[in-house]
N, C-alpha and C positions, 0 to 999 in steps of 0.2 A: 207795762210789763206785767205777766201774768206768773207767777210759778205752782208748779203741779209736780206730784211724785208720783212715779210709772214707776211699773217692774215688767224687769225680762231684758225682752231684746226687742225695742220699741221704734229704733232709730230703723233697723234695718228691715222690719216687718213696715213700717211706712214708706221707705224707699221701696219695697217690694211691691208693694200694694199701689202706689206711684205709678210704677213702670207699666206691672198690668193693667191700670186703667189707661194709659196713653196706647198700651202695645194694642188692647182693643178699638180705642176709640179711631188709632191709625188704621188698622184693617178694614175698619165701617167706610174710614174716608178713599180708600183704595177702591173698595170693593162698588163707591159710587163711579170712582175715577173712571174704571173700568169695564164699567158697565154699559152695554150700547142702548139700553134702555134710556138713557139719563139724555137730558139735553146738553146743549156746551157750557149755560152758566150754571149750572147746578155743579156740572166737573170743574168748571173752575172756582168757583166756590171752595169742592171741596178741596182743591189745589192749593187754594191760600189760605185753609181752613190746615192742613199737613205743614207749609210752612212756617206759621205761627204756631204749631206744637212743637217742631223743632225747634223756633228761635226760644221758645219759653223753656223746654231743655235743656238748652245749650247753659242759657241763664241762671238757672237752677244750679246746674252742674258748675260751671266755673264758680261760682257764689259759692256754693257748699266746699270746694276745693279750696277756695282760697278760704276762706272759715277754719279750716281744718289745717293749712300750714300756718296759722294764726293762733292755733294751740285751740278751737271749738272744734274737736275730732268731730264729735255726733253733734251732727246739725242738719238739720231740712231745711231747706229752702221752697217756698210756694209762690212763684208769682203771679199774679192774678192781670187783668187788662190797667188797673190802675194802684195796686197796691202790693206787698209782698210781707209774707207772714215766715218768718225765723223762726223756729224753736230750735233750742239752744241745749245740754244734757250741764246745766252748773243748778249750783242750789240760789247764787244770787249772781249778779251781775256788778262790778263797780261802774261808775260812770265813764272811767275812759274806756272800759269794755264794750258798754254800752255804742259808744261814742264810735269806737273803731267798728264796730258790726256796721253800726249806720255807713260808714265813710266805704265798706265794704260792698253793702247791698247797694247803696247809691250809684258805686262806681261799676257794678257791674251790671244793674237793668236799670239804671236811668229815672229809677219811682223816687220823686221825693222823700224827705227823711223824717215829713209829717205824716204820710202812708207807708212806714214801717212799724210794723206791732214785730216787737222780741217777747217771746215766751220761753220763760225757762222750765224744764222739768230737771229733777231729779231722778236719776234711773236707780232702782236699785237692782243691783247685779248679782 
């Protein structure tokens, strides 16, 4: 566990920043789909290259959702091919907090709960 103190509005400038990098990387993968140039494994490539963006959004987003009816309003969630990175807006964490994030992120992408790193930051507002 890591803690850092941000200022502003850090939660939602990362989620924004988030979105734009998938909303482009989804257009690149479109713009192969659809392309007559392209062979059929390269569209399909990038066919299940679109799916697993969406499934790792889907992930993100329910994880961050249930986090926040958990009382961690501001939280990211990042899931990677084998690992998923939390950050959290508390100055510390107790151990069932701890404990419940993991029983969280576990239960919603399926990563081990030896490949969750929680980072806490501090916002100041």
């Amino acid at each position: 566990m890591v803690n850092n103190t941000l200022e502003g509005d850090y939660f939602s400038s990362a989620k924004l920043s988030r979105e734009q990098t998938r909303a482009k990387n989804e257009e690149t993968l479109m713009e192969i789909v659809n392309s007559a140039k392209m062979e059929e494994a390269q569209k399909q490539d990038a066919v299940n290259s679109l799916i697993h963006l969406t499934e790792v959004s889907e992930m993100e987003t329910a994880t961050e959702t249930l986090l926040g009816a958990k009382g961690f309003e501001n939280a990211i969630v990042t899931v990677t091919s084998d690992s998923v990175d939390v950050v959290v807006d508390a100055e510390g964490l107790t151990k069932q907090q701890i404990v419940q994030i993991q029983d969280i992120v576990k239960r919603k992408t399926k990563v081990a709960v030896e490949n969750i790193v929680i980072t806490t930051v501090a916002v100041k507002k």
